[in-house]
N, C-alpha and C positions, 0 to 999 in steps of 0.2 A: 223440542229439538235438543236443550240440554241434558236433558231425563234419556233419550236415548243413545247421546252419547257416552253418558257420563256408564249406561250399560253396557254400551259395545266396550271402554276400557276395561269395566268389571270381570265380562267375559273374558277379553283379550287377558290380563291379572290374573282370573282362574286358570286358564288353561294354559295360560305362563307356567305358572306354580304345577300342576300336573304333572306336565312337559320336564321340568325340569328336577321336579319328587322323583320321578319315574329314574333318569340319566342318572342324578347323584347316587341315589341306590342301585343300580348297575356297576356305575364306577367304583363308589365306594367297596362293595363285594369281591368284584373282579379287583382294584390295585390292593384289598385287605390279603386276595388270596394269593394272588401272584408274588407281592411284593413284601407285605409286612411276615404273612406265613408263607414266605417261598420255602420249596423244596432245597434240601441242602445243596443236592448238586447244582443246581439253578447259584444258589450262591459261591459254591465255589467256582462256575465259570466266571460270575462275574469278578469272583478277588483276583484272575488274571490280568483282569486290565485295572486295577483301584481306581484310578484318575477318571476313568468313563463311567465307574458305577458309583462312585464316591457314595454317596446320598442313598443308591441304593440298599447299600451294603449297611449302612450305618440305618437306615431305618429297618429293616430286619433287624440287627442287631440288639436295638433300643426295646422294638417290638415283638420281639419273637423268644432269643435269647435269656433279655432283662424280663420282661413284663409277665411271659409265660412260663421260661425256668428256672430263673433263678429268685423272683417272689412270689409272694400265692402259693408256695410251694406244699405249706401245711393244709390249705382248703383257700374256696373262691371268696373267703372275707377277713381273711388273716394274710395281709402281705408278708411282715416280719414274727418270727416263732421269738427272736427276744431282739436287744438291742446290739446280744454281739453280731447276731446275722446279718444286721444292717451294717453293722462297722464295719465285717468283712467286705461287704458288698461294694462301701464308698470305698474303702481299702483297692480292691481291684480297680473300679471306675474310674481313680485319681491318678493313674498309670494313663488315662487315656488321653487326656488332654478336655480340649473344651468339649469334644463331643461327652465325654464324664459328666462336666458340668451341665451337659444339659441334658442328659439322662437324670442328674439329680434335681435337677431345679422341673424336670416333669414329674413329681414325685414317680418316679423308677418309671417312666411311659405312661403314667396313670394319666394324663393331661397333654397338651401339645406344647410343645415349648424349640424353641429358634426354628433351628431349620428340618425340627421335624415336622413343622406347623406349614414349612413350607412343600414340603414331600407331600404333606396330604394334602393341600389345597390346589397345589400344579396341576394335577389331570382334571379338574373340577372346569378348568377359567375358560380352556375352547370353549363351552357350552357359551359362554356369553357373548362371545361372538356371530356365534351361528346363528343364535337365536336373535340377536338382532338383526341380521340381516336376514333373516325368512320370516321374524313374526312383527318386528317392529318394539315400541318402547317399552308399555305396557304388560306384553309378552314377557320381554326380557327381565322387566322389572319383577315380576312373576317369577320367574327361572332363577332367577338372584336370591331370591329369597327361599325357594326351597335349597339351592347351591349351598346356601350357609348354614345349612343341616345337620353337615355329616361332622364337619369339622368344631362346630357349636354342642352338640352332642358330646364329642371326642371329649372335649373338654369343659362342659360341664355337666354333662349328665355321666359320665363314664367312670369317675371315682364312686359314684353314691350306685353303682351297682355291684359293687363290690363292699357293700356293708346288706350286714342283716336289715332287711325292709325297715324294723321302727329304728334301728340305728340309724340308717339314713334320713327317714321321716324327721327326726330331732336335729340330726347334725348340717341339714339342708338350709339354705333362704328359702323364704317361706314361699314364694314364686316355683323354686324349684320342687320343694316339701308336694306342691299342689299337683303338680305334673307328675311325679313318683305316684302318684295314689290312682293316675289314670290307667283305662285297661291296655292304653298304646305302651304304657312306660314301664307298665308291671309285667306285658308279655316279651320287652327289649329285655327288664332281666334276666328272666327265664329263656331266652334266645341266647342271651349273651352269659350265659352261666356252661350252655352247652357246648360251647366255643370251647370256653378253656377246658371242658372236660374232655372236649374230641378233638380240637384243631381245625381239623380237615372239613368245618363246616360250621355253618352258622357265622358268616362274617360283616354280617350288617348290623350296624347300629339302627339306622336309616332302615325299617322294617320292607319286606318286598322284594329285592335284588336277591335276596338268596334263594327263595322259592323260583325266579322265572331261571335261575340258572340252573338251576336243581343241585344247589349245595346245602339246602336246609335241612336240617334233623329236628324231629318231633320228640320229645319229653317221652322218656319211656316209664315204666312204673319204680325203675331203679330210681331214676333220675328224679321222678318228682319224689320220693321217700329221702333222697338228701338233700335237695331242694329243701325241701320241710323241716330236714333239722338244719340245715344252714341259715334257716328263716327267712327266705326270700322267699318273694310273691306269688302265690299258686293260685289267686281268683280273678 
């Protein structure tokens, strides 16, 4: 009796976790493409109203702005080309107030930090809801654990793909070092390398949500020839 309970939890656990793999990479995709790479004019409706998009605006901003044009600017593993570009950079941010400060304390978006941690994890938290009242504890508990995904990812798997693969492999804990060497984490960086080359695609961390939306891009032979000399992960 306790043997097959202890399996209906395991099921109900697995297919928690599916359940909820499946939603975060949905979400994840859809609020990376909407929100963090919105379309300009999408932003400037929203700086009409500032007070209602607050948060919006300001995680574009951090995200799209900082992360994608003003560093990384020289290639996908050189944030700064020297230290005056940085100083320029804290230079402008320091006009901003604390939203500056926490563009810098994410090293430039590289990581999640105050209330940009909370922009990403908000469209996440309905799921746990739902999910407990359709699937029960189990389930949920399930769901919870893949939910903590996108945003665990964000921040610490998301700096080490923006180094050369053994450059990260060295500069990792060694938990993470192990996880970089898998074939899930060596095709995030090659997904996530093509992001910053096109924008308009590839916007999951969380592998899957880009394919069923049909925003993903496949590595063309361009792309794996500076891939390779970038030194990030091609097998």
């Amino acid at each position: 009796m306790l043997s097959m309970l202890w399996l209906k939890a395991t099921i109900e656990l697995l297919g928690g976790f599916a359940v909820g793999y499946l939603l975060a990479s949905l979400i994840e995709s859809y609020m990376h493409q909407h929100v963090s790479d919105a379309p300009r004019g999408r932003v400037k409706r929203w700086e009409r109203h500032p007070r209602l998009f607050k948060y919006l605006i300001r995680t574009n901003y951090s995200h799209h702005t900082i992360h994608h044009c003003k560093t990384f600017k020289q290639d996908h593993v050189t944030q700064f080309t020297s230290a005056e570009e940085r100083s320029r950079l804290d230079a402008m941010l320091s006009g901003l107030g604390p939203h500056g400060e926490i563009i810098q304390r994410s090293m430039y978006a590289v990581k999640l930090h105050g209330s940009g941690s909370l922009v990403f994890v908000a469209p996440l938290l309905p799921v746990v809801p739902l999910c407990l009242a359709t699937a029960g504890g189990w389930a949920t508990a399930g769901a919870c654990l893949a939910l903590a995904l996108p945003p665990a990812f964000s921040n610490f798997i998301h700096p080490y793909l923006h180094m050369r693969h053994t450059e990260a492999l060295e500069r990792a804990p060694r938990w993470i070092a192990m996880l970089l060497k898998t074939r899930y984490f060596k095709a995030m960086a090659r997904h996530h390398y093509l992001h910053h080359r096109y924008v308009v695609c590839n916007f999951n961390l969380l592998l899957g949500g880009d394919r069923l939306r049909r925003v993903a891009r496949k590595a063309g032979e361009q792309d794996l020839a500076r891939m390779r000399e970038l030194g990030l992960p091609l097998d």
